[in-house]
Structure formats: structure tokens, C-alpha cells
N, C-alpha and C positions, 0 to 999 in steps of 0.2 A: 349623769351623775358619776363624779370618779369612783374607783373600788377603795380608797382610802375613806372618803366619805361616808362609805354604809355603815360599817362598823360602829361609827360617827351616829349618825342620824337613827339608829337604830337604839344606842343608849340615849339618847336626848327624847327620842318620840317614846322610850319605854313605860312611861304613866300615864299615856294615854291609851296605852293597847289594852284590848280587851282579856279576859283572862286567860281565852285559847291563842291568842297573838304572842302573849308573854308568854308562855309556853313554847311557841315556835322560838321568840326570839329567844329565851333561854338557851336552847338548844343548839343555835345557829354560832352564838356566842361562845359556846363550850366545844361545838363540834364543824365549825363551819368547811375543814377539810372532810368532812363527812357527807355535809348538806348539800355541798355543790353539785354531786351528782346523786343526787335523791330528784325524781318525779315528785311532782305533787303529790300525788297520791298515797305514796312510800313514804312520803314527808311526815303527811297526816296520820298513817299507819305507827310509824314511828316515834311521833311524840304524842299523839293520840288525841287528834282534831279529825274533823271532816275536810275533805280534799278543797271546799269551799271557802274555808277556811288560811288556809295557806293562800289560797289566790288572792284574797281580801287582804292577806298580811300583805303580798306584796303589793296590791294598790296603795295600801295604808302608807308604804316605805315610798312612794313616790314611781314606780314603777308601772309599766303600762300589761304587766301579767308576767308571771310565775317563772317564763322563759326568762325574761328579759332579767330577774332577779339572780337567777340562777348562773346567769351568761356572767352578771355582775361576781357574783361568789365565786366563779371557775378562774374567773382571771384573778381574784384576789390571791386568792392558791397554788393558781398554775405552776411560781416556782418554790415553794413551799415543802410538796409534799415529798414523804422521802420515801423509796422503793420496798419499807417496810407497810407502809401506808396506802401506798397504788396498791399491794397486793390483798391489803385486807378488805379496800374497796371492791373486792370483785372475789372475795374467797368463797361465797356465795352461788357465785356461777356452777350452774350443774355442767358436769363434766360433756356429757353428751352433746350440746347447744354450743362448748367452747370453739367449732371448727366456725359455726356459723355466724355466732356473735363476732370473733373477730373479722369475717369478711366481711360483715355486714358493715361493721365500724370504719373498719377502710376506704367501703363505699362510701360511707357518707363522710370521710375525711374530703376524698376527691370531689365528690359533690360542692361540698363548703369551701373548698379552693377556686373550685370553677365559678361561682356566685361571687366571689371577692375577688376575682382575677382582674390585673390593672397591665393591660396589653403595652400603655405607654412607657410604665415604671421598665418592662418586661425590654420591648425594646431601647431604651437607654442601657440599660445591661446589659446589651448585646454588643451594642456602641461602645460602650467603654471599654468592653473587654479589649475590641480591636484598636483604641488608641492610645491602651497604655502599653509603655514600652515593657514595664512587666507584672504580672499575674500573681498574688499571692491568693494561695489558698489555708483557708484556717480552721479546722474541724477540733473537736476535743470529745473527748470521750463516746457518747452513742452517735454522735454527728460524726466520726472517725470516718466509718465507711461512708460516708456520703460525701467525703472533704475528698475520699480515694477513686469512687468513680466521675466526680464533676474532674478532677484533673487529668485521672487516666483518659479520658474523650477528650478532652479540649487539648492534650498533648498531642492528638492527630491533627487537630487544626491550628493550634499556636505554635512558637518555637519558642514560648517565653514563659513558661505555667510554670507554679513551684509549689509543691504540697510542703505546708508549715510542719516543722516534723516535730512531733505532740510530745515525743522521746525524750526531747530535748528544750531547753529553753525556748521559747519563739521569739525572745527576743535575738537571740543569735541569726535565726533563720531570716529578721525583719531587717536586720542592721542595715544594709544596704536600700532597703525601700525608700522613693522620694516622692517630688510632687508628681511626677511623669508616670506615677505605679498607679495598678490598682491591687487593693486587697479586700476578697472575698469571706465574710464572715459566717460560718452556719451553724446555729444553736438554736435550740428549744429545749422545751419546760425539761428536766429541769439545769434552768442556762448554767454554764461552764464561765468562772471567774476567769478564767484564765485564755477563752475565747476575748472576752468583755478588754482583757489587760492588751492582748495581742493586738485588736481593735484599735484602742486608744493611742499603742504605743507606732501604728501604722500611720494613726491619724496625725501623731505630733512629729512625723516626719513628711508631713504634706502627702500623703497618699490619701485618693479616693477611697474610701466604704463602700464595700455593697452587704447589706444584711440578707440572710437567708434565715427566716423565722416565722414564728406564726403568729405573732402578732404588735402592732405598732408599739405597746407596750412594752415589748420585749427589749430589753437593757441593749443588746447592741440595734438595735434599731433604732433607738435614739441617738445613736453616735455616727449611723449612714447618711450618705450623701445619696443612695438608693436603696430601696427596701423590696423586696421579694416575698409575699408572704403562702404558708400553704399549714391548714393545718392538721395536727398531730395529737388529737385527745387522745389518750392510750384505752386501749380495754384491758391492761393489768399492768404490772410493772413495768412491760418493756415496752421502751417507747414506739408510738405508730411512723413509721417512716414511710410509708405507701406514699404519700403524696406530696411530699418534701423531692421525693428520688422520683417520680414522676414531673414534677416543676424543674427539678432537675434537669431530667433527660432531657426537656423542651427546650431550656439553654441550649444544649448542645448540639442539640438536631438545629435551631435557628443560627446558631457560630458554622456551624458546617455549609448549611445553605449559602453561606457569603462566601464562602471560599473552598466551594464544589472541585473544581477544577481543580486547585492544590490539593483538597483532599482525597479529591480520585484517581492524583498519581502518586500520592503518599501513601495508599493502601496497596495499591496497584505493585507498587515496589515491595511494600511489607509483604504482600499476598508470595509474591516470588521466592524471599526472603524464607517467610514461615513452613513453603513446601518443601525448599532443599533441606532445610533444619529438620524438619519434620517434628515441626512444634505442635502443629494438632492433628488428630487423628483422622484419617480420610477414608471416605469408602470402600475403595481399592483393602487399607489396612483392616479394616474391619471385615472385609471378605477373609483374605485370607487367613486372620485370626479366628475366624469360623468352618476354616478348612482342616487346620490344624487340631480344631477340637473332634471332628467327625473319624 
């Protein structure tokens, strides 16, 4: 069933629900960035049914149980909700549980990445990266830092990577892209028009897509030629990025694997480089900065 649908079949099926059913749907109808992440139980609590009750609703809705309804309403929403929104969904949270809830969430972000992981998608993106003659990268707003580390790493293995610069037009930064490019797209909920624009505007100069998102659904994943997915339920306003930048990192530990050898004397050299400059601080400096304080 699509998530355009529910909405749908939920006012059509409403004269024959029962009168705690119409209840839920009322509710769902009024509040449904709300409902999405309510349990059953908190559902029932909330509009004041038994937990039994909502699970019947969603068989009633054509659904095989309450997750499955739910999964339906989280995607309806996904890019909907606005950061006044995410926060009152979770204003609730006791303070004390806030260390643990969010690690817990990022666990199960990775988890649900690792169950939907597509090894083939994974390596064709690996592939491309090295047959196109250049690399566009496209982040926009929370996806910023994660546009900065996919190309700060692949800039030790490629000579060709180019961070789209957000500062600026991206159509400037794309102008030269063609059939022989690829450009690397990364957004989630809530998606960046202007990710989606850069996308299309890559795409109508014969460049390759590869999306970086969390779900098929997701507006530039409909315009890839590859899709990368990993996902990012938030537990409060700021987006989960644990597993996105993890899916990440895998990119580029697999790009480096192909070309060890270049990359072991590109650091080899940097390595050299960084101790004359004395760009980072080394044992040695940290002793003696310790001498100095005694």
C-alpha cells in the first residue's frame, strides 16, 4: 500500500469503523505527524482505546499489524516535519535516559542499515566512482558534514573529487559536469530542494547519480542511477547521522582497498610532509610540553 493511499482508504473505510476505530482515525487524521511515532499502546493511551484496539485498526486499514501501519505514517511524514515538531515529539524525554535513548537509537539506526544493506548497489558505487573522470559531491544543509568527510577521504584516493560548494550556486560548481562525471547526492528527511535541483541539473548534463539516503522514496533517489541507502530516524530535532557516516566510511575504506598501493605512498609522502610542518602534535611535543609545566 503507497503512504499517499492511507490517508485515502482511511476516509473511504471511515463508516465502517467501529466507534474506537473512528476515534483512532480521527486522531491520525488531525495528528498524524504525531501518530507516527506513538506505540500502540501510547496510541491507545492517547486517544483512549485499548492497545487491542489500534492493532484491529490497523488490520481493519489493510495492514498485517501496527508496525507495518506505522512504518506506513513515518514515511508519509518523513519530510514534513519541521524542527519545531521533531522537538515536541520527544519534549517528553526525561533528562537522565537522554544519553541512553540516543545511543540506543543509533544502534538501531545501524542495525536497520545492516538488514537493508544491498552489497551489489554498494559495489557499483565503488565502480563508478573509479570510472568517472570526475567526482561531484553534493551535501546541503545537515548532510554538509557528511558531503565534507566522503570527499576529504576520497581526496587521498582520487585526483578528481570536488565538494559542491553550498555557499554558492551549485549550479556554478556543476557547469562543467558531463556524460563521463559522476555526481554523488546526500540527503535525508528533512530532503534539501536544492540537493534534489543540483541532482537534476547533473543529470541533464549526462552525469551519473548516486543517491545517498534513507529511503527509495526519497525525492533524489528517484532521479539515481544508484542508490545507497542507510537510515536516520532522529530521536529529537537533530538529525541521526550515525549511519549514514558509517555507510560512508565503507565507501571509502572499499575506494582505498583498489588503490592501496597509490594510497600507501600518497600518505607516506603526506606523513613526511605533516612532520616537517608539524601539523599534528606528536609524542615527543607532548612530552616536552609536560616538561615545561613541571
Amino acid at each position: 500500500m503507497d503512504n499517499i493511499d492511507l490517508l485515502l482508504r482511511i476516509n473511504q473505510s471511515y463508516g465502517s469503523f467501529s466507534k474506537g476505530q473512528k476515534l483512532l482515525a480521527n486522531y491520525i487524521m488531525d495528528n498524524y505527524d504525531k501518530a507516527a511515532f506513538l506505540t500502540a499502546a501510547r496510541m491507545g493511551h492517547t486517544v483512549g482505546v485499548s492497545e487491542s484496539t489500534v492493532v484491529r485498526f490497523a488490520y481493519a486499514l489493510g495492514y498485517d499489524g501496527y508496525p507495518a501501519l506505522q512504518r506506513s505514517l513515518q514515511e508519509l511524514i518523513r519530510n514534513r516535519l519541521t524542527g519545531v515538531q521533531r522537538i515536541q515529539l520527544t519534549s517528553d524525554m526525561e533528562q537522565d535516559k537522554v544519553l541512553l535513548t540516543v545511543l540506543k537509537s543509533d544502534i538501531a539506526n545501524l542495525r536497520a542499515t545492516i538488514d537493508a544493506v544491498d552489497n551489489e548497489a554498494f559495489n557499483q558505487v565503488v565502480d563508478a566512482l573509479f570510472s568517472a573522470h570526475k567526482t561531484y559531491i553534493v551535501g546541503m544543509k545537515s548532510a554538509v558534514p557528511l558531503a565534507q568527510f566522503l570527499g576529504y577521504y576520497l581526496n587521498f584516493v582520487l585526483d578528481n573529487v570536488s565538494i559542491v560548494n553550498v555557499s554558492t550556486d551549485p549550479y556554478e560548481s556543476l557547469i562543467f559536469a558531463g556524460e563521463h562525471d559522476l555526481c554523488i547526492g546526500i540527503s535525508f528527511p528533512r530532503y534539501s530542494t536544492r540537493t534534489v535541483q543540483a541532482l537534476d541539473f547533473a543529470k541533464s548534463q549526462g552525469s551519473k547519480v548516486v543517491a545517498i539516503t534513507d529511503s527509495v522514496f526519497s525525492p533524489i533517489a528517484e532521479r539515481a542511477d544508484h542508490v545507497l541507502l542507510a537510515h536516520s530516524d532522529m530521536a529529537s530535532f537533530a538529525d541521526s547521522l550515525t549511519a549514514p557516516l558509517s555507510l560512508i566510511n565503507a565507501l571509502i575504506v572499499a575506494a582505498s582497498l583498489r588503490r592501496k598501493d597509490e594510497v600507501y605512498a600518497r600518505l607516506e609522502q603526506l606523513e613526511s610532509i605533516w612532520k616537517r610542518e608539524k601539523v599534528y602534535f606528536s609524542v615527543r611535543d607532548t612530552a616536552r610540553g609536560d616538561k615545561g609545566k613541571s
